[in-house]
C-alpha positions as semicolon CSV with decimal commas, in nm:
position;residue;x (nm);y (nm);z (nm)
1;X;0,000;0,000;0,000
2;X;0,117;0,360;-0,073
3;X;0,207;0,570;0,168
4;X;-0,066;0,812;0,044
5;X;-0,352;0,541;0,064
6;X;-0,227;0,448;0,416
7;X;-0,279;0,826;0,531
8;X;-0,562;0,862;0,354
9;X;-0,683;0,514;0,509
10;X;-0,549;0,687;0,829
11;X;-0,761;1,013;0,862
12;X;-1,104;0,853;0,737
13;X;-1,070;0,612;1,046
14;X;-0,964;0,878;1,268
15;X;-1,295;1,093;1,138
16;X;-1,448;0,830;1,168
17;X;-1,415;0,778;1,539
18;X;-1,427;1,111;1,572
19;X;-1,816;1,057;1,473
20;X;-1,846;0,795;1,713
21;X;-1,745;0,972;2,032
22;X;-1,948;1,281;1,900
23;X;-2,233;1,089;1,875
24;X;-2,233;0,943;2,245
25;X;-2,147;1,245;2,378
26;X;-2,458;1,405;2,222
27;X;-2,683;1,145;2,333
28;X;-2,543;1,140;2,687
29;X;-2,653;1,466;2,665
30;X;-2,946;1,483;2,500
31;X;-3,082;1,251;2,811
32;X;-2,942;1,466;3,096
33;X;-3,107;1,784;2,943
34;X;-3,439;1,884;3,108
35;X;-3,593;2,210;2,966
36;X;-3,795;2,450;3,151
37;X;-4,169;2,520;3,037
38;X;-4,459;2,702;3,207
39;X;-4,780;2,539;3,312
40;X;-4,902;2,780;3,022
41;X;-4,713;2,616;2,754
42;X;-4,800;2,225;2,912
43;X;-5,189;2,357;2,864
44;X;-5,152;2,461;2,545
45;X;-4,983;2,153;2,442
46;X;-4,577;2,260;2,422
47;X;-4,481;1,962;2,665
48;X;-4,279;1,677;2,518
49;X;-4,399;1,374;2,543
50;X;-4,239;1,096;2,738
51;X;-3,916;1,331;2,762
52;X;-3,815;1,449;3,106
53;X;-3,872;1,838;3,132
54;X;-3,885;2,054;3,440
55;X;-4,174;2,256;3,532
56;X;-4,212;2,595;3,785
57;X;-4,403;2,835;3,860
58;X;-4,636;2,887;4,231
59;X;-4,749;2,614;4,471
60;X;-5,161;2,697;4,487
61;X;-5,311;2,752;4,825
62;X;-5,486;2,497;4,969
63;X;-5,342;2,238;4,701
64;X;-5,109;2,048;4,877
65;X;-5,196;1,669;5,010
66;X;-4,983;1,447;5,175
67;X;-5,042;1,071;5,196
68;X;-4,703;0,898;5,365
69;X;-4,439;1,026;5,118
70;X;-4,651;1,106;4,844
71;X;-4,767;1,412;4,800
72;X;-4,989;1,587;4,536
73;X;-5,010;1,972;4,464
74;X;-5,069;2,212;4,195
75;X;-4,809;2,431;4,025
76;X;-5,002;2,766;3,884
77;X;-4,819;3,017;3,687
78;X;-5,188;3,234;3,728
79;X;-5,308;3,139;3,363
80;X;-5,317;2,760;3,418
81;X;-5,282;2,490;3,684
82;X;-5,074;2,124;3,664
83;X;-5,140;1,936;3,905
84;X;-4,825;1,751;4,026
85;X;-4,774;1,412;4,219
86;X;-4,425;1,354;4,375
87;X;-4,332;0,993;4,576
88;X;-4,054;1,161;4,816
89;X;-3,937;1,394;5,084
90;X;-3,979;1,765;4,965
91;X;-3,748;2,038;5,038
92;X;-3,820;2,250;5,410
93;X;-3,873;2,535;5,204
94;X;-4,148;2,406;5,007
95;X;-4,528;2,526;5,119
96;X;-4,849;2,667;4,958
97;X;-4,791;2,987;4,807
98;X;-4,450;3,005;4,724
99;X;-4,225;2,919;4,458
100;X;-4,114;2,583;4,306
101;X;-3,981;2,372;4,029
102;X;-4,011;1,980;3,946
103;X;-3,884;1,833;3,737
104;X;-4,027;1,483;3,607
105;X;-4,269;1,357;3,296
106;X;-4,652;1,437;3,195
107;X;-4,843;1,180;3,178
108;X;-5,113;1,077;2,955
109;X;-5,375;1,167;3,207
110;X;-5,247;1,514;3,209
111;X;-5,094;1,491;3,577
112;X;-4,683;1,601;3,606
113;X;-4,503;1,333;3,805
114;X;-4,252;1,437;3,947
115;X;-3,921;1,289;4,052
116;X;-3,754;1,602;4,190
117;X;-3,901;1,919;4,390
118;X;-3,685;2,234;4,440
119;X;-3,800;2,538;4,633
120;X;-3,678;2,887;4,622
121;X;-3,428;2,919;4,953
122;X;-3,551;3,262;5,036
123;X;-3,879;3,541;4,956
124;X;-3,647;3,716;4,749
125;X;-3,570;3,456;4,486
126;X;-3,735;3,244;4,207
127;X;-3,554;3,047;3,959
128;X;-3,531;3,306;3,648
129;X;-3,716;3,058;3,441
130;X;-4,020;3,064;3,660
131;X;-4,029;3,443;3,754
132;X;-4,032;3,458;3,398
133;X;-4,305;3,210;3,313
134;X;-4,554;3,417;3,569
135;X;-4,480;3,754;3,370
136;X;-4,535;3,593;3,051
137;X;-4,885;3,462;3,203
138;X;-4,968;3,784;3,393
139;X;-4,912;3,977;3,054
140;X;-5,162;3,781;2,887
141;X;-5,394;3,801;3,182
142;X;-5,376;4,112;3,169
143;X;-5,408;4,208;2,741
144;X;-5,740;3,964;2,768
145;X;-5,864;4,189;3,069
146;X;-5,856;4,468;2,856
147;X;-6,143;4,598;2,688
């Protein structure tokens, strides 16, 4: 074989395994990655299906229900409600009226179940993609108030 074939020969394998490893990495990847979307966008049917994705928004008063260590509650971003169902211990900070995130998969029967609940660790702060989630939806409350 000529040299010219062999590094030829040489550089389409190493390409070639180049693909490979970009390829897992990607999928590794693609599997760790949960996106944030509002309870607005899961109503109006933005939620992927059977993919993990992480929702947020407000806990609604007098939503939360605790049977052993499951416990069911509704995340509102003040244009719609998911309810949520989550098999585990929640953070201290989590209670009615405040903020929180889980991340998990939406089922067919339109309930999010969970399998991780964060809470905001002080009044001051909200995970950026939820404080922006209930402008979006108190903007559009507020252009369909309008006369």
């Amino acid at each position: 074989m000529k040299p010219r074939h062999q590094r030829a020969l040489l550089i389409v394998g190493g390409l070639a395994a180049l693909g490979v490893a970009a390829y897992f990495v990607l999928r590794a990847l693609e599997s760790n990655i949960a996106f944030f979307i509002s309870p607005a966008e899961v109503v109006a049917g933005k939620a992927p299906k059977d993919k993990v994705f992480r929702i947020g928004g407000m806990v609604k008063e007098g939503s939360l229900h605790r049977q052993d260590l499951t416990v069911r509650f509704v995340i509102t971003d003040t244009a719609a409600d998911i309810p949520v169902v989550y098999t585990g211990i929640l953070p201290d900070l989590f209670a009615e009226g405040k903020g929180a995130v889980a991340q998990g998969k939406l089922r067919e029967d339109g309930v999010f179940h969970a399998t991780e609940v964060l809470a905001k660790h002080d009044e001051n702060y909200m995970p950026p993609e939820a404080a922006h989630a209930l402008e979006q939806a108190q903007k559009a409350q507020r252009t369909l108030a309008k006369p």
